[in-house]
N, C-alpha and C positions, 0 to 999 in steps of 0.2 A: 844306186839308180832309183830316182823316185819313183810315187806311186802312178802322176799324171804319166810317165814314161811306161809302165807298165800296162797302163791303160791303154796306151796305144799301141805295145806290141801285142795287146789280149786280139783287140779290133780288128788289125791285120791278119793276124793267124786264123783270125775267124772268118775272112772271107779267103786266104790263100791255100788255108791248108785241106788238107781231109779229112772224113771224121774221124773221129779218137779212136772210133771200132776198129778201121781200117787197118788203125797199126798194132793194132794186140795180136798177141799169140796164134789166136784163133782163126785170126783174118789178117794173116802176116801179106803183104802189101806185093803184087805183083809187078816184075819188071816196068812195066807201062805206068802201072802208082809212083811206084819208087823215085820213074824219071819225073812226074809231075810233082812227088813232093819236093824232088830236090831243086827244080827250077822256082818253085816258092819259097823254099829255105834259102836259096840265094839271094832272093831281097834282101832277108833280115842281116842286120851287124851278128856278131858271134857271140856280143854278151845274149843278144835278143834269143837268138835260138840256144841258147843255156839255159835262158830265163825258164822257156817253155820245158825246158828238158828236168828243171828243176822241180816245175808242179806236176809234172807228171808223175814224180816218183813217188812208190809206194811200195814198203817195205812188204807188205802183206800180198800184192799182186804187181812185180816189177816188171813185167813182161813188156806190159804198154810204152814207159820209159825205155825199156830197152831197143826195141822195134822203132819206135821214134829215133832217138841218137841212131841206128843202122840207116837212116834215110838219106844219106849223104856221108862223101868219105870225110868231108869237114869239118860235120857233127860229131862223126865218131871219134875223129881225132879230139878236137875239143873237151867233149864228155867223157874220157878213160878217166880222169880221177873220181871223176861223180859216179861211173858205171861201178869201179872197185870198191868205192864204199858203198851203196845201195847192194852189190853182194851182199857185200860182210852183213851189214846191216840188216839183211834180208834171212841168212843163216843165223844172224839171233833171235830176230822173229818167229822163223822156225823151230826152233830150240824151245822157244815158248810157250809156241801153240801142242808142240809135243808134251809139254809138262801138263799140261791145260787137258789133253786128251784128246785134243784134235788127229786128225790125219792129215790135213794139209792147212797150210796158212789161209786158204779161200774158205772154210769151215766159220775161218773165228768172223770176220764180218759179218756172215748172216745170222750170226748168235746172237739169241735176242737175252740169254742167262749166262752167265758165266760167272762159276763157284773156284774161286783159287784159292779156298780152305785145305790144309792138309795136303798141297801139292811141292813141298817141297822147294816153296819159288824163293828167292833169292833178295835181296835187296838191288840187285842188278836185275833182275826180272821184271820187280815192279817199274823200275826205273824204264825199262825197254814197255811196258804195257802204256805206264803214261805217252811215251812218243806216237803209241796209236791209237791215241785217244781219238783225233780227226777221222779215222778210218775206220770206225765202228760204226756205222750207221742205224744199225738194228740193235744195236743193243742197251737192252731196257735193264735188265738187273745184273747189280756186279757185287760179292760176296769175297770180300776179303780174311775175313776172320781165321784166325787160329794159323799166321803166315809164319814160316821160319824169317822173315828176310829180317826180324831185329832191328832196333828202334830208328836205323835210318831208310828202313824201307818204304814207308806211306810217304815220308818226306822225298825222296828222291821220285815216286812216283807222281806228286802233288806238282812239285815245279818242274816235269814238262808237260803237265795241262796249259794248253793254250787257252784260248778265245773260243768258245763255242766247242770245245772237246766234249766226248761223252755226250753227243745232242741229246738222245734221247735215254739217257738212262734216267729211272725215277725213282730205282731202289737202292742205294749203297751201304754198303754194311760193314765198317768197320771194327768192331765189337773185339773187345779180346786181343788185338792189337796195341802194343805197346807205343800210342800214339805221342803221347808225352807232350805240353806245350810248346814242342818247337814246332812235333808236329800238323798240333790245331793250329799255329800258326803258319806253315806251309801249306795247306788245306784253305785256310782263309784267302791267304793271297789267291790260289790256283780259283775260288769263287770269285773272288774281287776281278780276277781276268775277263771272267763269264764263261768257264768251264762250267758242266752241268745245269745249261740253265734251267731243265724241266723235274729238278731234283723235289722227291714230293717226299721221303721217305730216309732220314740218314741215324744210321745206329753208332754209334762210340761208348757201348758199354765198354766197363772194364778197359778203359784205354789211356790210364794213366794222366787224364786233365785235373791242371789246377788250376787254381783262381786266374794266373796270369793267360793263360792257352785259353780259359770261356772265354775271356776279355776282350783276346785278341779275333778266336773266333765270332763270336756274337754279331759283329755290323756285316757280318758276310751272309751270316744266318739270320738275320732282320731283314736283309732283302736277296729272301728265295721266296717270291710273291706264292709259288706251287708247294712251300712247303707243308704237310699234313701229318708228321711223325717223327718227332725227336727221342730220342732213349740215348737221357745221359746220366742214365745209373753207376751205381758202382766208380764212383770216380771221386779224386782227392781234392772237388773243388767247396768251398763256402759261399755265403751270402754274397760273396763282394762277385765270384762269377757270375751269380745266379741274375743279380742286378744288372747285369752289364746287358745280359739277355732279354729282358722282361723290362726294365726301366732303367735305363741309360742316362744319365746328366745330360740336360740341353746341351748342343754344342755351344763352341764358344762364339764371341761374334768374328761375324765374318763369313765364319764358315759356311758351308752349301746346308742347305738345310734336313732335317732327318725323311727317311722315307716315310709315305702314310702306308695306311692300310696294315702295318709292320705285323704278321704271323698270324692275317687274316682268317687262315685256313688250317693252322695248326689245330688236330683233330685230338692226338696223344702227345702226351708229354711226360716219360718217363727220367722222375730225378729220386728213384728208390736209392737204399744206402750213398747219401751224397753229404752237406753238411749246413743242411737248413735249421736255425734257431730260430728262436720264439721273435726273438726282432729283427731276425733277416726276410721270415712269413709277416710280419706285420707291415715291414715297407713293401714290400711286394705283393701281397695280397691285392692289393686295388689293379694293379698290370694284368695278374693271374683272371681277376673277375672282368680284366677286359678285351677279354679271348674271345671272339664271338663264337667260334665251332670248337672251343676244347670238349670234347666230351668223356676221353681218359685221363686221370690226371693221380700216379702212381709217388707217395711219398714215404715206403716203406721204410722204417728204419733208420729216419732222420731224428734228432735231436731236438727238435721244437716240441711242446706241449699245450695246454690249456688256451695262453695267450696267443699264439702264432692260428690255432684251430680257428679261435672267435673269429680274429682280423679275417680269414676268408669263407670263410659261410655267415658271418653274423657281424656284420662291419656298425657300427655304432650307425644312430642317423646323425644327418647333417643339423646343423643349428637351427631351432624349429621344426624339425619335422615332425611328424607325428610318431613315425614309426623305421622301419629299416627300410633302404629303397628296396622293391622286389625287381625283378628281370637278371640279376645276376645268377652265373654259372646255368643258365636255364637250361643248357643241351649239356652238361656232365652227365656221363651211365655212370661212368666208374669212379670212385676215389679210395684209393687204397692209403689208410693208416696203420697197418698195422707195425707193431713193433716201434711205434713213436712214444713219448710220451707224456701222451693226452689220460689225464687223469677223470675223475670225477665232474670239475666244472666245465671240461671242456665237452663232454658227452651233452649235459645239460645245454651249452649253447646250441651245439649239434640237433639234438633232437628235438629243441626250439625253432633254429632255424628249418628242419623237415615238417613242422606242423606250419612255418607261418608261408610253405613255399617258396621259397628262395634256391628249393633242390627240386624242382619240378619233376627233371626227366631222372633223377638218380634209380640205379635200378642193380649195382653191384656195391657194395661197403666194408670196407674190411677193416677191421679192428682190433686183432689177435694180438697177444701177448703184449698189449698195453696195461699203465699201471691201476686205471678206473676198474672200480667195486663190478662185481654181479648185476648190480641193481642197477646200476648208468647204465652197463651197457644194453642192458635190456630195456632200459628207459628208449631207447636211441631204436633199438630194432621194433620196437611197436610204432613209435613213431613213421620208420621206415614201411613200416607193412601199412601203415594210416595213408602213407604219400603213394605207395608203389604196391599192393596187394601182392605181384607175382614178382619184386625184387627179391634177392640172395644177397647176405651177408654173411662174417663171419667172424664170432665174437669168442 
């Protein structure tokens, strides 16, 4: 049944029926309702009042659906297979929200947090959680981390995100979950839906991505206009993910064209233990300085050195110029190196680039257990006390 059909059974039941309160639980529908809804339900064909009986249902509150199909003995005949499963379906929900810590299934809607770390949930749980994605309305933060459900759980939760699921979530944290790139790609699709669109905040530490899973994920996470927090540490991707994220190949011709604005707002950008070299940082370095709100940006224990450091704090100038362009990285607090390794010449660019300004707002630096002398790195933290008087480093 098409949409224009649908349209017009919404119209009718808008002027024929009662209100939706009428038939719930609470406000179950007296003799004299009953007979009026049912001489309006006689209008409709039978798919029509299915239709209706179909968006009513709601595994987390069925009562409504169910008081509706009682309005008529037609309906209810009708609706016995839809009413049997909205049970069943409704005692998984339950099963859920009990693992969850709820007391009853009306709890988990108004939940603006919900931590399913260490609840013993299922790879069917997840999968049941996605289905009510739509019926969360309040809720803002969702913490998956640390789940038994094993590596087909975020995926079966991922594909059933609809269109606009999760409206207002802006925290999700998948960390520590065995996402694996089938699952950043399950994930990608359920974004490309327009699940989550006010997502500001998304963690995938420790979650098993490689080059092919950034790849895939990346044009999903290029247009989250809200997003302001990535943490994609601890993970088995290289240069070639990292690119796909930060500077992508023009598309080909033809195609639709790339978004602007792309990770306008991205605030943190944690890619600690991941596998950036010296010329994965040198092509991407120009993307990195063209982040206008990065102000964290954590590269602990990557693999690049001297040359990768210069390309993003001290980029050559352009042909002619006189000097290096300044405005670059100008809202960075944080940049964490430590455990990379940035030798001797690379401290010297560093603490070139913090006298000529180029780190304006820098005000945390971390350079522990790198291979440069005593004397660089102290070159680098006078420098930094020259830019920032009440900055903190650690060398």
């Amino acid at each position: 049944m098409g949409t224009e059909h649908i349209d017009v059974v919404r119209r009718r039941t808008a002027v024929n029926l009662p209100p939706i309160e009428a038939l719930s639980e609470r406000y179950r529908p007296t003799a004299r309702r009953a007979a009026r809804a049912a001489m309006a339900l006689a209008a409709l064909s039978g798919d029509e009042q299915c239709i209706i009986f179909s968006q009513l249902c709601n595994v987390l509150d069925p009562g409504i659906a169910v008081a509706f199909g009682s309005a008529s003995s037609e309906l209810w005949a009708l609706t016995q297979a839809q009413q049997q499963q909205l049970r069943a379906d409704h005692e998984v929900a339950a099963a859920l929200c009990r693992k969850l810590g709820k007391r009853s299934c009306k709890e988990l809607p108004e939940a603006k947090s919900v931590d399913c770390s260490d609840k013993g949930l299922s790879a069917a749980d997840l999968a049941t959680l996605g289905t009510l994605g739509s019926v969360l309305p309040a809720l803002e933060t969702l913490i998956l981390t640390k789940t038994s459900a094993g590596p087909d759980g975020v995926p079966r939760l991922a594909e059933r995100l609809g269109a606009g699921a999760l409206p207002v979530v802006t925290f999700l944290d998948l960390s520590s979950v065995q996402l694996g790139d089938a699952g950043a790609s399950a994930l990608s699709a359920a974004l490309g839906r327009g699940a989550l669109p006010r997502l500001e905040t998304l963690g995938l530490m420790y979650a098993a991505i490689g080059d092919a899973g950034l790849v895939a994920l990346a044009p999903a996470l290029r247009r989250r206009p809200a997003l302001e927090a990535l943490y994609l540490g601890h993970n088995p991707f290289y240069d070639e993910g990292l690119a796909a994220l930060l500077a992508p190949p023009p598309p080909p011709a033809g195609a639709p064209p790339p978004p602007t604005g792309v990770l306008a707002k991205l605030k943190t950008l944690d890619l600690r233990r991941t596998h950036i070299t010296d010329a994965g940082l040198v092509a991407l370095a120009p993307a990195l300085r063209r982040l206008p709100a990065l102000e964290e940006l954590d590269l602990i224990g990557n693999p690049f050195g001297d040359e990768g450091l210069a390309a993003l704090v001290a980029p050559p100038p352009a042909a002619g110029a006189p000097s290096p362009p300044t405005g670059v990285l100008t809202k960075l607090r944080v940049l964490d190196l430590d455990e990379t390794q940035i030798a001797d010449a690379g401290c010297a660019a560093l603490a070139s680039a913090l006298d000529s300004g180029v780190l304006p707002a820098l005000e945390v630096l971390g350079l522990e257990g790198i291979p440069a002398s005593d004397a660089s790195t102290a070159a680098v933290t006078e420098a930094l006390a020259r830019t920032t008087p009440r900055a903190l480093w650690r060398t």
